[in-house]
C-alpha positions in Angstrom: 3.1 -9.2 17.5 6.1 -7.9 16.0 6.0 -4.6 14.0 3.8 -1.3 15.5 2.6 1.1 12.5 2.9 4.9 14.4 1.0 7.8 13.1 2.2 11.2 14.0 3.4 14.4 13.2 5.7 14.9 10.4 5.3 18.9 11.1 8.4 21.1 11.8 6.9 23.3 14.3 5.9 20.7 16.7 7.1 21.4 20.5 10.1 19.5 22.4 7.5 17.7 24.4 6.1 16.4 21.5 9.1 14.9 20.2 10.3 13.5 23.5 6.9 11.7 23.9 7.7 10.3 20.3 11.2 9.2 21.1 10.2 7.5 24.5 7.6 5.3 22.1 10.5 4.7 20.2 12.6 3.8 22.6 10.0 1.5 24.6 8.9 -0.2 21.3 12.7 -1.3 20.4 13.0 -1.9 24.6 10.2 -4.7 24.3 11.3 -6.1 20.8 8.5 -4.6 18.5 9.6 -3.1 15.1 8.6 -0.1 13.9 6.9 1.0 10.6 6.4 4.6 9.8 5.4 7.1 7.0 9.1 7.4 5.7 10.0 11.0 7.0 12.9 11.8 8.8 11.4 15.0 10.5 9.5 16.0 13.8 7.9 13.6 15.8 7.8 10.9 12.0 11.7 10.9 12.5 12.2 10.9 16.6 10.1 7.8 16.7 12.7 6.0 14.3 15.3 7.0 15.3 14.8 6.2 19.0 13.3 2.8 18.0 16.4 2.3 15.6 18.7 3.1 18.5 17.2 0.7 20.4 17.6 -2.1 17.6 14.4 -2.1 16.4 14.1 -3.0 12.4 12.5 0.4 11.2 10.0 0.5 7.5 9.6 3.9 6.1 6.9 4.1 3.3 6.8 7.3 2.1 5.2 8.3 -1.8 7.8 10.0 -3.7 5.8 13.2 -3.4 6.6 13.6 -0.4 10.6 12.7 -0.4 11.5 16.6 -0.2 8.4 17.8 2.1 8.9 15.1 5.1 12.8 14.8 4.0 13.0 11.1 3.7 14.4 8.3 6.2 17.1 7.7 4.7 18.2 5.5 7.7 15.7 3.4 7.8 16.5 -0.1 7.7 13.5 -0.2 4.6 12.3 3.0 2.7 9.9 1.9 0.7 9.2 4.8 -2.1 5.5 4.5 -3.3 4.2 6.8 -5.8 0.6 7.1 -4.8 -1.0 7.5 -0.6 -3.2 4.8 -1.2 0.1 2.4 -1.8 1.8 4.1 1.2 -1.1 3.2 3.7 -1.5 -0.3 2.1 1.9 -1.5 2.8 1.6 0.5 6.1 -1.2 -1.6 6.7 0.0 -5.2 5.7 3.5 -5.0 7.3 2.2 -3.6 10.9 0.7 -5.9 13.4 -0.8 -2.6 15.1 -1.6 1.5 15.2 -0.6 3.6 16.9 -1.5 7.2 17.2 0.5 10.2 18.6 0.0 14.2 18.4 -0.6 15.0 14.7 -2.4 16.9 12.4 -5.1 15.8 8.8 -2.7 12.8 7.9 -2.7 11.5 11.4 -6.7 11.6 12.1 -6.9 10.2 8.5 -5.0 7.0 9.0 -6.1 6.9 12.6 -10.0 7.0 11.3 -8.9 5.1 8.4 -7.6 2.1 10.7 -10.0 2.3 13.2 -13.0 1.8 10.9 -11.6 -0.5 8.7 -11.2 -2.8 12.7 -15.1 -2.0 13.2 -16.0 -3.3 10.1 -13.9 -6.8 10.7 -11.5 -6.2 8.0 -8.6 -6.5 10.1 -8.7 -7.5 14.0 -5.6 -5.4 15.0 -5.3 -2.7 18.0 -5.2 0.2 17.2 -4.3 2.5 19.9 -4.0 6.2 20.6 -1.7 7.7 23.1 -2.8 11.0 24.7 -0.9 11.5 27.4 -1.6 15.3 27.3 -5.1 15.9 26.7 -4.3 16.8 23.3 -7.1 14.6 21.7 -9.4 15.6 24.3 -12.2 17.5 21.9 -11.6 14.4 20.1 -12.5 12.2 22.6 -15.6 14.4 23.4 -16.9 14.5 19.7 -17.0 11.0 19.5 -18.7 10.7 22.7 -21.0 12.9 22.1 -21.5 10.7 18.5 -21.6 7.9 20.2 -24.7 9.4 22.4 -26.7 10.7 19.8 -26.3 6.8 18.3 -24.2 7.9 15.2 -20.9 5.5 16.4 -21.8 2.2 18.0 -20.7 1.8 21.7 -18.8 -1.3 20.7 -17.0 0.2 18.0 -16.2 3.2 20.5 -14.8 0.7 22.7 -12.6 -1.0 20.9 -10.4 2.8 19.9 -7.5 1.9 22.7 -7.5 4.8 25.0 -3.8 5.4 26.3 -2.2 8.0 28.5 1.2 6.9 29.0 3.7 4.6 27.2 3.0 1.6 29.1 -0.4 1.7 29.0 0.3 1.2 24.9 2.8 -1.3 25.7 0.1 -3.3 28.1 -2.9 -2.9 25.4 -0.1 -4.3 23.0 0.9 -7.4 24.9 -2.7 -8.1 26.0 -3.8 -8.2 21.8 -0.9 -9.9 21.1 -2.4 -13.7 22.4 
């Protein structure tokens, strides 16, 4: 295993805690030799995640669609910023150049390539982890919906099961080692 693909917040009005759980899996990622590809922004929790994991000497990948260059101010630091013009392209090339997800706090864009990720592993298109770190309880009615799915038989156990659960940063870094074999 050698790059990580982190999904998080690109917001502006996320909380310190937020971003100092996002630099500490930047920091931990570079610590342990993984690279780091993002969405391309520069902001919140997007940007504290590169830049710790840049710090650390991690090679950082920014995809971000031109769209977006203003809204999530792009990363202009990153050791690649790949400009894409369409989201489809952005999560592509996301995809193909990580070697697994990882989730953090974030809002629509986060769930989507979280959900996005995690059913395209269900249906054997790719065999990557894909992992979500919740050391909070902020996905905590997430975690109870799809239970509650699960129970009334509209997710498979198995695929269930195979959403990495993590509520600290070396939990993430253990599911990561054990998947990388």
């Amino acid at each position: 295993m050698s790059a990580v693909c982190v999904y998080c917040s690109s917001s502006d009005t996320i909380d310190a805690a937020h971003i100092a759980l996002a630099t500490e899996v930047g920091t931990r990622l570079a610590a342990v030799g993984l690279d780091v590809v993002s969405g391309g922004g520069r902001v919140s929790m997007m940007g504290a995640v590169a830049r710790a994991a840049r710090a650390g000497g991690s090679h950082t990948v920014g995809v971000i669609p031109k769209h977006l260059m203003s809204r999530e101010v792009a990363d202009d630091d990153a050791d690649e910023l790949i400009v894409v013009d369409t989201m489809r392209e952005r999560k592509r090339i996301m995809e193909s150049r990580a070697d697994a997800f990882l989730a953090l706090p974030g809002g629509l864009g986060t769930l989507e390539e979280l959900f996005e990720m995690w059913t395209s592993r269900t249906l054997g298109m790719h065999d990557k982890p894909v992992v979500v770190l919740d050391p909070d309880g902020f996905f905590d009615p997430l975690w109870e919906w799809l239970d509650d799915l699960a129970r009334r038989g509209f997710v498979r156990t198995e695929a269930l099961a195979s959403l990495v659960r993590a509520t600290s940063v070396d939990q993430v870094l253990s599911a990561l080692s054990m998947n990388a074999s």
